[in-house]
C-alpha positions, 0 to 999 in steps of 0.5 A: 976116879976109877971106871965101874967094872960094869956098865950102866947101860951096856953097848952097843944101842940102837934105835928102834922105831915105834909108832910116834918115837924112836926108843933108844935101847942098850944091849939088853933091851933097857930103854935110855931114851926116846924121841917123839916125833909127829908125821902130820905138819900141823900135830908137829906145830901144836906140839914141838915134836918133830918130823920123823927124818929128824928124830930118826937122824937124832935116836940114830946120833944118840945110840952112836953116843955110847961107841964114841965115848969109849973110842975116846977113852981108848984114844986116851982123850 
């Protein structure tokens, strides 16, 4: 199965930190994900979201995605 000449969303991401969320953005600015998150212990309780260290921690995981998956295919793996 052959590669699209152009990529969906194109490298490198990053993590931009909003109000209550980090939005996870492409090399054009298109949004590819957010994650939620609540400073208050107990909106974090009622509402599953979680700390904002960890979601900082996950966007920040998330916009590395895209680099590893190519330096795999560039490893041949």
């Amino acid at each position: 199965m052959s590669e699209p000449s152009a990529r969906r969303f194109p490298a490198p991401w990053q993590a931009v930190e909003l109000e209550d969320a980090f939005r996870i953005e492409d090399a054009n600015g298109f949004p590819v994900a957010h994650v939620y998150f609540a400073d208050a212990t107990q909106q974090r309780a009622s509402s599953d979201r979680m700390s904002r260290s960890e979601a900082r921690r996950m966007a920040v995981n998330i916009a590395a995605l895209q680099e590893l998956r190519q330096a795999l295919r560039d490893q041949g793996a």
